[in-house]
N, C-alpha and C positions, 0 to 999 in steps of 0.2 A: 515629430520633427525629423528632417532626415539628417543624414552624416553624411562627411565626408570623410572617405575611407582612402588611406592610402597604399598602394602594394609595395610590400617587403621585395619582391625581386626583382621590379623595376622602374621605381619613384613613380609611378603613375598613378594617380589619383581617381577616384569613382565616388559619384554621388549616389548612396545609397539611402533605398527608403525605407523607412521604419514605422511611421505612425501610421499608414495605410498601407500596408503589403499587399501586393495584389494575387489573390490566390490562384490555382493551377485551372480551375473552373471557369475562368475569365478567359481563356485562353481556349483557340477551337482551330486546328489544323484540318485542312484537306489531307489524307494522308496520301503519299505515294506511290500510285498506281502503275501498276504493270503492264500496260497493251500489251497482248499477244502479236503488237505489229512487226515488222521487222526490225530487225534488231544484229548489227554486225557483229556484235559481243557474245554472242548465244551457240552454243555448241554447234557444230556443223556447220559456222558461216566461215571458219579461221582462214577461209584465202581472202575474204572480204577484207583482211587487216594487213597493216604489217607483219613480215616475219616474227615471229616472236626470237623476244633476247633473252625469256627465263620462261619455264614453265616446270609445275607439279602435275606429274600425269603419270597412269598408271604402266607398266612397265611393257605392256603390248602393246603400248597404241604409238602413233610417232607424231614429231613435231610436227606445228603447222596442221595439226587433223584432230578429232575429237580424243575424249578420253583423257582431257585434264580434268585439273583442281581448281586452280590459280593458275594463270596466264599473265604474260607481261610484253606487252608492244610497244612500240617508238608510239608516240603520238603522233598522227596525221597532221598536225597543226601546230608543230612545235614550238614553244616560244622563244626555246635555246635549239641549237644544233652541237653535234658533238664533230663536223667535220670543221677544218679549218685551225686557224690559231689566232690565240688572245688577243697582240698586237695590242698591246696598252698605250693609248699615247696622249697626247691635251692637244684640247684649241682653247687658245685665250688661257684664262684662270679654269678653264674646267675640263677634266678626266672621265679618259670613255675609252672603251674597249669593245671587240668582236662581240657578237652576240652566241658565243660558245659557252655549251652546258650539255644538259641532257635533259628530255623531258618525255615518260614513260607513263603505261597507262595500265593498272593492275586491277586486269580482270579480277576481281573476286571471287566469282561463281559460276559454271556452267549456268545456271537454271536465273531465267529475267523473271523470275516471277519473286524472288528473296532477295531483301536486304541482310546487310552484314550482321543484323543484330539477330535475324531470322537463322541465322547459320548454327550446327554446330558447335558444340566447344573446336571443336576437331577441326571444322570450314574454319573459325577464326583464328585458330593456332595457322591452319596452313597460311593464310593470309600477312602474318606477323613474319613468320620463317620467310614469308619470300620479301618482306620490307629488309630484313635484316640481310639476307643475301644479294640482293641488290643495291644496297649501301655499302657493301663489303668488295663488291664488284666495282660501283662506279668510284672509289676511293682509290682504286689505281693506276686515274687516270690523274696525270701530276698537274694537268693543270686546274680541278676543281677544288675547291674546299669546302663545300657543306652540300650535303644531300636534304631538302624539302620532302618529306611525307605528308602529302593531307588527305582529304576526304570531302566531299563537299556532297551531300545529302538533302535534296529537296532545291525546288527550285530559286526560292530566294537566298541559299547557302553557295548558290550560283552553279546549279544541275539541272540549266535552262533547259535543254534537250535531251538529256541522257537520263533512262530511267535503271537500265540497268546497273547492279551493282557495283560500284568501281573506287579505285582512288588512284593518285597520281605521286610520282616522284620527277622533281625537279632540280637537278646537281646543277650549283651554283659554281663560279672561277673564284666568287668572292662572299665574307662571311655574311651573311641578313643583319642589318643595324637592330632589329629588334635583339638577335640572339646577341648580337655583340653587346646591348644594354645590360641584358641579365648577367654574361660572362663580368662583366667587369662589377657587376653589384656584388656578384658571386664571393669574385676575387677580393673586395675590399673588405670583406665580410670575413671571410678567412682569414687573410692579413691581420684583421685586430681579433681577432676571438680562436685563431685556430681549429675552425670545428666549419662545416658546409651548412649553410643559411635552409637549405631546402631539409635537412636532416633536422635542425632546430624546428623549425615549422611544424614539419610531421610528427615527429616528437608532441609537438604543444598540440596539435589536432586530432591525433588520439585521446590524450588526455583529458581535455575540454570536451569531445564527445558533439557541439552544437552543431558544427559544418561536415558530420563525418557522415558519407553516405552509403560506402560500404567497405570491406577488407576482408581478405584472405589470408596464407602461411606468408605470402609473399608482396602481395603489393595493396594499396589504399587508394581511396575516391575520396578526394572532400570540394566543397566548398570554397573557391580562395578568402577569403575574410573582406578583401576589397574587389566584390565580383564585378565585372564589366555588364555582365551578360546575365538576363534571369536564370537560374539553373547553370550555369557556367560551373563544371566542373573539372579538376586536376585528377589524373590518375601517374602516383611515381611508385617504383618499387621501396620496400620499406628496408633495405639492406642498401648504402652509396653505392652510388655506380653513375657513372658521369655519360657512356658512351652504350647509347642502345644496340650498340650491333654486334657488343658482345653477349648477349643474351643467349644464354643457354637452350637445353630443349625443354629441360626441365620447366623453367621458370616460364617459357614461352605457353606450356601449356597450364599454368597457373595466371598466367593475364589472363590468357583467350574468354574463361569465364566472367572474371571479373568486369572483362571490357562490354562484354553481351549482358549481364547484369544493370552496369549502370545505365549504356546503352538500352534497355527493355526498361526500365524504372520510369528514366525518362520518357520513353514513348507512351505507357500505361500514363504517367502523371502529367502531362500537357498535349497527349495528342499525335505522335509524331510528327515531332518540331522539324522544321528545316535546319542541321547544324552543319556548323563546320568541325571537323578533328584533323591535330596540326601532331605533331612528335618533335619535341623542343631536344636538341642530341651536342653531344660536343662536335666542335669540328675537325675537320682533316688539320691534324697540323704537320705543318712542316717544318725539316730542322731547322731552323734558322731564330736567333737568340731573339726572345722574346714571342714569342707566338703563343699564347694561351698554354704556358710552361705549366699551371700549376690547377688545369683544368681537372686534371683527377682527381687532386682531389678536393676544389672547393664547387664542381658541378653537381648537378644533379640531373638528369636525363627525365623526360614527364611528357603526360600526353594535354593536350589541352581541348576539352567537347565543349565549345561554342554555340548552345540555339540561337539561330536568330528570332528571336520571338517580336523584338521592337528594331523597327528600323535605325542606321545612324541617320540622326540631322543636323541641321544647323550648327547648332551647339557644340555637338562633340568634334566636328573636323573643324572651328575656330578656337576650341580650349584645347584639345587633346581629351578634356574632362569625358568621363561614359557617366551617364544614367541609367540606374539600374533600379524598378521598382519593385523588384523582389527581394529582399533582405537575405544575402548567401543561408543564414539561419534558416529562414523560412524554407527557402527552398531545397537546402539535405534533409530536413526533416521531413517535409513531402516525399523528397527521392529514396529516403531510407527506408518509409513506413511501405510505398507501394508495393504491393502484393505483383507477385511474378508471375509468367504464365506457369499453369500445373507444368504443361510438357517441355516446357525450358527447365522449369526448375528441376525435374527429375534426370534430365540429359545431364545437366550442370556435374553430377554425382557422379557419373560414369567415369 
């Protein structure tokens, strides 16, 4: 029989299966091929792009020319622009504003032939350090309030044409209603129990052991207990902390692993899936009474790795409800057990 699961951080409901879990064997990806075709992302094309606005590169070479790490460019196609102003106004009963933001595009890798999980501890540490500098950056522009990190991996994660490495930052003027859902569960959660709902959680998902997929000195992978997505996995650090961009170096090179970990678990145990990976952060707040006053300390800052293994239908965009025929159980115990590659596992140590 299945369940209906509901999530603890933002009343969302999932129907999970149980009497017939569908194993990782059932499941068979094309995985993500590299053409050697052209490619503007790839060393030696950088006048092909925009200027870049950030780069890691080694100390002889110069901007705009080879001999980075990570690179970061305007998007060609931006959904937001950073020139112009908000200009917030109504027609009728409804509220609209400039289409000003920012919307960036972070090279990962010189080489199109590696994905981000193929990196590295060291490639994925640089890759983190420049989400975090570039969330530190565009936070000084007064008129935005949250910076989007995601990742979109494989074609149906919506990486229609782009094979090389990459993911994107998106500085929003206004908070995302998803994150404003969690913020406020957060908050109510605090308000009667004193303590952060995300730190209770994790607490209980070490202990219980079922949905844990992996952990380090510093941060945890599990399972959400009401998963939307087969494999759908959270990665939070295991010490609060509400605001990823204060991440140290330390700690940054203690994800890096962990993230190439679950990232490689998954690809060994369903094939390399098509996912999406999102970075759920506190927002820009501004002084002004009431704005997410009491976000330090009832947040919790987390990554969220989405396969899209089953498409949404019908169903899910007229309920909200997700079907998920993998039972979170089933599927960290799969992600846990997967054997890693020898030469990832041995880098991981270094």
């Amino acid at each position: 029989m299945s369940e209906i699961r509901r999530d603890i951080f933002t009343g969302r409901w999932a129907i999970v299966e149980e009497a017939a879990p569908v194993e990782p064997s059932h499941f068979h990806f094309k995985k993500v091929t590299h053409e050697p075709s052209f490619c503007p992302f790839c060393e030696t094309n950088e006048a092909l792009t925009p200027p870049e606005v950030f780069a890691q590169r080694r100390p002889d070479s110069h901007p705009n020319g080879p001999g980075w790490t990570v690179r970061v460019v305007p998007n060609v196609k931006p959904r937001l622009r950073i020139e112009g102003q908000l200009n917030r106004r109504a027609e009728g009963f409804h509220d609209l504003m400039n289409g000003i933001g920012a919307h960036e595009v972070v090279i990962e890798t010189p080489r199109h032939d590696l994905s981000l999980h193929q990196l590295e501890p060291a490639g994925i540490a640089a890759v983190l350090e420049t989400w975090v500098a570039r969330i530190r950056d565009l936070r000084q522009d007064e008129r935005l309030r949250y910076v989007v990190v995601y990742k979109n991996h494989g074609e149906a994660a919506g990486a229609h044409v782009i094979t090389h490495s990459i993911s994107q930052l998106l500085a929003l003027p206004v908070t995302p209603r998803s994150l404003r859902n969690k913020l406020i569960v957060s908050k109510e959660y605090y308000a009667a129990k004193e303590r952060c709902i995300y730190c209770d959680v994790l607490q209980q998902e070490r202990r219980d052991q079922r949905r844990l997929v992996a952990e380090n000195e510093h941060f945890v992978a599990f399972a959400p207990f009401a998963s939307r997505f087969p494999f759908e996995t959270m990665i939070l650090p295991k010490a609060h902390a509400s605001d990823f961009a204060t991440l140290e170096t330390g700690h940054i090179h203690s994800l890096a692993p962990l993230l190439r970990d679950v990232l490689q678990r998954l690809d060994h145990t369903v094939g390399s899936p098509p996912y999406n990976l999102s970075l759920h952060n506190s927002p820009q707040r501004r002084r002004h009474e009431g704005y997410w006053t009491t976000v330090d300390q009832d947040f919790h800052w987390h990554f969220d790795i989405l396969p899209q293994i089953f498409p949404l239908e019908g169903f899910e965009w007229a309920s909200g409800f997700y079907y998920n025929p993998v039972a979170p159980e089933v599927a960290a115990r799969c992600l846990a057990e997967a054997p890693l590659p020898a030469p990832a596992a041995a880098s991981a140590e270094l």
